[in-house]
C-alpha positions in Angstrom: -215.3 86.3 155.5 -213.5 88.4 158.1 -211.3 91.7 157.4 -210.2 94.4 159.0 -211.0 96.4 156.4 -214.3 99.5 157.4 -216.9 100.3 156.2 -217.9 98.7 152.5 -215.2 100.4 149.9 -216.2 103.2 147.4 -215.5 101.6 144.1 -214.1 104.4 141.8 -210.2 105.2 141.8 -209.0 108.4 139.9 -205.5 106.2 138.5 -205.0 105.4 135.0 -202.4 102.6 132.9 -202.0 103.5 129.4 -199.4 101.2 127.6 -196.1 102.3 126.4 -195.4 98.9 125.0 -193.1 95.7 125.2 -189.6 96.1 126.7 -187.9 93.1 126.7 -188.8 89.6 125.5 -187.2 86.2 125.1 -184.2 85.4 123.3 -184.4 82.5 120.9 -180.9 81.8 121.6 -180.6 82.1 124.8 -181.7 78.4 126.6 -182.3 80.2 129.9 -185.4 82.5 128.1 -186.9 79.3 126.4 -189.8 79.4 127.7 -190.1 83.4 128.7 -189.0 86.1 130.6 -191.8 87.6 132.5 -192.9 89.4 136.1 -190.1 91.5 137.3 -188.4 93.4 139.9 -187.0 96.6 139.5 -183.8 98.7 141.5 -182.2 102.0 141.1 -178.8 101.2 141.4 -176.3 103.3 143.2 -174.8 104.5 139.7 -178.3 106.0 139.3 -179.3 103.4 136.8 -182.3 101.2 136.6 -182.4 97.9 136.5 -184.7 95.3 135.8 -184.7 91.7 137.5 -186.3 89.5 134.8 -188.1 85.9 135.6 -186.4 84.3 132.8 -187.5 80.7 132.5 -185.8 78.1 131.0 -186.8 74.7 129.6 -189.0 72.3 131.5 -190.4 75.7 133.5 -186.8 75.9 135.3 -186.9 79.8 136.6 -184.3 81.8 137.3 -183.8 85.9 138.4 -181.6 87.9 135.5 -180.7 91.4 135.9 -181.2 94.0 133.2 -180.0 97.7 132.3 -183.5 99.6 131.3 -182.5 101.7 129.1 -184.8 105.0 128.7 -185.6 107.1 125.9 -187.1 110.3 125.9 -188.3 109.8 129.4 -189.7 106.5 128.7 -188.6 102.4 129.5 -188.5 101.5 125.9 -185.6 98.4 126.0 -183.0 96.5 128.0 -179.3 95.3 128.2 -179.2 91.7 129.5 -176.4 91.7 132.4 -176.8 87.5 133.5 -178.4 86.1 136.1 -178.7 87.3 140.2 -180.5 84.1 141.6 -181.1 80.3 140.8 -182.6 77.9 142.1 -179.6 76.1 144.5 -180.8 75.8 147.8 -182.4 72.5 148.5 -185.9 74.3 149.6 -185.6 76.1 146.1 -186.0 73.2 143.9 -188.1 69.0 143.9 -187.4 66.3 142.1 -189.3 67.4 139.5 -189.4 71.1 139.8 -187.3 73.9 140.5 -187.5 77.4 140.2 -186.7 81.4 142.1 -190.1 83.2 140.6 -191.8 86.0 140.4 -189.3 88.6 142.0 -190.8 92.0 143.7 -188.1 94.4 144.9 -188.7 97.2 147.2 -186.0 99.6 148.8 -186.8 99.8 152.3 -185.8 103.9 153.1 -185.8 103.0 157.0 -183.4 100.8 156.8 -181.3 101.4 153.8 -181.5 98.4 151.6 -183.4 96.4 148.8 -185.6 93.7 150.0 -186.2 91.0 147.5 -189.3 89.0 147.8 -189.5 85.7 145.6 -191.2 82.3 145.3 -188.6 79.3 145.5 -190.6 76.4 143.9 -189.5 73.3 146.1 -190.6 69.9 147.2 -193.7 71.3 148.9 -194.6 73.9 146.1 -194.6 77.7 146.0 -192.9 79.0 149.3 -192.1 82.9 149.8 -188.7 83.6 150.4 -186.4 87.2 151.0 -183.3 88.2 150.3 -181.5 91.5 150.3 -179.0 93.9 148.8 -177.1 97.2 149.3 -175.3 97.3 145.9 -178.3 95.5 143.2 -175.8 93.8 141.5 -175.1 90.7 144.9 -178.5 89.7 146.7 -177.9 87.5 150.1 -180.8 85.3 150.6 -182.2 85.2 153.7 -184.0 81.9 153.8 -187.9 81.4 153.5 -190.4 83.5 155.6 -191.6 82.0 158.3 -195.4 83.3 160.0 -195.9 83.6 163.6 -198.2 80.7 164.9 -201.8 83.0 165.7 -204.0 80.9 168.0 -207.1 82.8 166.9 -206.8 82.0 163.1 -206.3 77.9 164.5 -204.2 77.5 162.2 -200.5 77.6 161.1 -199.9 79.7 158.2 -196.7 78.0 157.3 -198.6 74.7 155.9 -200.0 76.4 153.0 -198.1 77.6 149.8 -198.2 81.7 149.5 -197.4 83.4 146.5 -197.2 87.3 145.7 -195.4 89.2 148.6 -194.7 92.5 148.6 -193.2 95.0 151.1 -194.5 98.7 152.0 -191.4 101.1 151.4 -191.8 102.8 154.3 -192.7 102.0 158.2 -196.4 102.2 159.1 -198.1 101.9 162.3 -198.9 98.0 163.1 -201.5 96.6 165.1 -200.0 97.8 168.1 -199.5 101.1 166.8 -195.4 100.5 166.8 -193.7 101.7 163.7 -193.5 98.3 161.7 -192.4 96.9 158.7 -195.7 95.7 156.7 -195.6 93.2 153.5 -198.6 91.8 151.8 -198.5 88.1 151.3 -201.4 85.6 149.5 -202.2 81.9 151.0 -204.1 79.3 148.9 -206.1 76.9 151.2 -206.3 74.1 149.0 -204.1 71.1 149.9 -205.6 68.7 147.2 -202.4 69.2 145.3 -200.2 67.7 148.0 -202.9 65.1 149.3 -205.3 64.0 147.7 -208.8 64.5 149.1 -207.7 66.7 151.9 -209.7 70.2 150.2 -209.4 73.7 151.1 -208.7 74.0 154.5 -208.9 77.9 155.5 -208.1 79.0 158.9 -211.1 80.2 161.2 -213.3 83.0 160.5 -212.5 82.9 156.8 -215.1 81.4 155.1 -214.3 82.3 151.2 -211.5 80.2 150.4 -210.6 82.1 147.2 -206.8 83.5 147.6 -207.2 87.0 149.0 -204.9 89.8 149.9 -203.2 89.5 153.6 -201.3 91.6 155.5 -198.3 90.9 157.8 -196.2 93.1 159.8 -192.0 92.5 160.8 -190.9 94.2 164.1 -188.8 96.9 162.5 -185.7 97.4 165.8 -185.7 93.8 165.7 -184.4 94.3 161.6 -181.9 96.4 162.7 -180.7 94.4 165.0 -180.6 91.3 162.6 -181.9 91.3 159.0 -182.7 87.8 159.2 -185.6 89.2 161.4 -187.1 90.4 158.3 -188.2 87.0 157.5 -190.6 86.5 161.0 -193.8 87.9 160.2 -196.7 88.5 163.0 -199.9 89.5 163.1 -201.3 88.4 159.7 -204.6 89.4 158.6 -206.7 89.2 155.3 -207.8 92.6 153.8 -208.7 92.0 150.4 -211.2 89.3 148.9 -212.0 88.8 145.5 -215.1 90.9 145.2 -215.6 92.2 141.5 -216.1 90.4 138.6 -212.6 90.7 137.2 -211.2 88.7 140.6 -214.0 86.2 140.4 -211.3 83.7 140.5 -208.7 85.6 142.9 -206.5 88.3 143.8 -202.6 89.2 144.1 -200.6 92.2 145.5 -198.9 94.0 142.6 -195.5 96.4 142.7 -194.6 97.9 146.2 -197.2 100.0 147.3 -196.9 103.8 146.1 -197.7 106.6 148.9 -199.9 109.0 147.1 -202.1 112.0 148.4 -205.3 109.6 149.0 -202.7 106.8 151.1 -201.5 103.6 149.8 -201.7 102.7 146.2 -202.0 99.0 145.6 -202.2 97.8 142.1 -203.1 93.9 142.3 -204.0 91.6 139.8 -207.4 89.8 139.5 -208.2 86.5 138.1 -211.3 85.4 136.3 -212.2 82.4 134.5 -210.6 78.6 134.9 -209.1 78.2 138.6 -207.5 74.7 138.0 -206.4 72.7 141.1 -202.3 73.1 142.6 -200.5 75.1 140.3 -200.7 73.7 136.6 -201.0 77.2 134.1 -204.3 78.3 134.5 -205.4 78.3 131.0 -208.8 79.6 130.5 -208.4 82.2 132.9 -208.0 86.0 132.4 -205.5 88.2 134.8 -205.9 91.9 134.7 -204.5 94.7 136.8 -206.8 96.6 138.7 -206.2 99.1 141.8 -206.8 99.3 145.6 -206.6 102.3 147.9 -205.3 101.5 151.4 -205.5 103.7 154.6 -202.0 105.7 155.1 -202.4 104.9 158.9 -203.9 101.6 158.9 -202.9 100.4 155.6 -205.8 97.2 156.9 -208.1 99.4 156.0 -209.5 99.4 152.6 -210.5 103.2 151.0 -211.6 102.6 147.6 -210.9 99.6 144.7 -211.4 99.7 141.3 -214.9 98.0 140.0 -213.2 97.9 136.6 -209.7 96.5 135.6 -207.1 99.7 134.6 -205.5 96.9 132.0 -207.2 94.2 130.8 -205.1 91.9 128.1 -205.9 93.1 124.8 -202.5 93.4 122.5 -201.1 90.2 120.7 -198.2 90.2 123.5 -201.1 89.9 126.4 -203.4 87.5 124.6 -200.7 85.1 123.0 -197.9 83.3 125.0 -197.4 80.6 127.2 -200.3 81.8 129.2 -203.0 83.5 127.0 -204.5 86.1 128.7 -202.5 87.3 131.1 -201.2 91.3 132.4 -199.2 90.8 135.6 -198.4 94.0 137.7 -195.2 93.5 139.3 -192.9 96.4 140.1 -193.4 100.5 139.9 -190.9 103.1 139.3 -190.6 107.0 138.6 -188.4 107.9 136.1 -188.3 112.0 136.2 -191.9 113.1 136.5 -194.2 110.2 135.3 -194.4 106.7 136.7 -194.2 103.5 135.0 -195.6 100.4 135.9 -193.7 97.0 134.5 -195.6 94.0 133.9 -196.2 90.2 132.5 -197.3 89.0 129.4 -199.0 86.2 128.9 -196.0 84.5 130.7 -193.2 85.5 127.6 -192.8 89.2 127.2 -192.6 92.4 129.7 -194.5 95.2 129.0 -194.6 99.2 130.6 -197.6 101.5 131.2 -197.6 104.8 132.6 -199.5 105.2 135.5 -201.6 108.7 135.6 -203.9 110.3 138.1 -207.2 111.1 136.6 
């Protein structure tokens, strides 16, 4: 296994989750929440609102991207107000013969540059493919087509072959590898191409030699972005930085919400898998997602400070153990509301759930 990660990282984190229970689940009448709403975004709104963007999954696992008021009580996320749908699957690389879907929405304002970058899975002909697009206003999101990675002779490979699932942006510029203020997201290839041909097996690029889905990171030139958004979708210099390594992530690993700056650097909460790891992308069922947390380096966020040996949430409610997935809490967006931070979240694919996050 290659990283650029230092020396081998402490394993103690002073964060805390403590749920503040379910805020929003599927509506029995509604046909686009058949089977769930699950993993969202979130966006403060230029009315000073926040909103919440929903996976909201209709029958025959057709996905779509709502948009929600949260409405707060007493300082806490405790419900929403349903406001329709931002995204569906209608581009031609969004949706097979057989499948279709926009999934899995993580939103992150980008301060430099002074809008909302979407990151999403459309679920085409060729499976799970990330895709961006962006907004000023939260309410109209312009897709900006699927991300494409920059061909890197020394991983001998082309990144672009393999499906890629949970991307996620840093909210602020950070120095890349060339020490240029960049734009830096967190994406997660899976090697195996048994799904799409059979026999052909996990096929990682060089120097990787645990195929497991791990953490990567990729960096955007940032004048380029200002120049044309549609740069935002050209990412260089990819790397991986996190493998699964405690007994939680047997299975694998996925970036969470944005990354939160705090005092020790970068705050990653991820998910880790343990348990069944069925081939292509059937629901895992057997295996058990909980949240845990990383610690990256504020000036080289490829370096790895600390990760938690133990999950923060592990499914334990009836909304976390029972669903369409059993067994599942899904980090997936991060948000201060006054003083305290909240932390949204999927339920055993149906329900949404908040925790506050807490520094120990």
């Amino acid at each position: 296994m290659t990283s650029s990660s230092a020396p081998a990282a402490r394993t103690t984190i002073p964060y805390a989750l403590t749920r503040q229970g379910v805020i929003m689940t599927a509506n029995a009448g509604d046909p686009l929440e058949a089977e769930g709403v699950l993993n969202p975004g979130t966006a403060w709104g230029p009315d000073g609102t926040l909103y919440l963007y929903p996976r909201v999954v209709a029958e025959g696992n057709v996905s779509r991207i709502a948009r929600a008021r949260v409405i707060v009580e007493n300082g806490v996320p405790v419900d929403v107000e349903r406001l329709g749908v931002v995204l569906s699957p209608d581009e031609q690389w969004e949706h097979g013969r057989r499948n279709a879907g926009v999934e899995d929405p993580r939103i992150t304002f980008l301060e430099p540059l002074g809008f909302h970058v979407m990151t999403y899975i459309a679920y085409g002909p060729l499976g799970p493919r990330p895709a961006l697009a962006v907004s000023r206003d939260t309410v109209t999101w312009e897709r900006l087509g699927p991300i494409q990675f920059t061909y890197q002779p020394e991983l001998a490979s082309d990144l672009n072959l393999f499906a890629n699932k949970d991307i996620v942006f840093f909210p602020e510029l950070v120095p890349g590898p060339d020490g240029r203020p960049s734009i830096a997201l967190l994406h997660r290839p899976m090697w195996d191409l048994d799904w799409l041909r059979p026999g052909e097996g996990s096929r990682p690029p060089a120097g990787i030699d645990d195929d497991r889905p791990s953490i990567w990171i990729g960096y955007v030139d940032a004048e380029e972005v200002r120049t044309d958004v549609r740069a935002l979708t050209r990412v260089r210099d990819s790397a991986m930085i996190v493998a699964p390594e405690m007994a939680y992530e047997s299975a694998k690993i996925g970036a969470g919400p944005s990354p939160l700056r705090v005092p020790e650097g970068w705050l990653l909460l991820h998910h880790g898998v343990s348990g069944a790891t069925p081939k292509g992308f059937e629901l895992a069922h057997g295996s058990v997602y909980s949240a845990g947390a990383i610690l990256l380096d504020a000036e080289d966020p490829r370096r790895v400070l600390e990760r938690s040996a133990e999950p923060l949430l592990a499914p334990e409610t009836a909304e976390e153990t029972q669903g369409t997935l059993a067994n599942v809490v899904f980090p997936t967006a991060i948000e201060k509301i006054g003083d305290r931070t909240f932390v949204f979240y999927g339920m055993a694919d149906s329900s949404i759930g908040v925790a506050e996050l807490t520094h120990l």
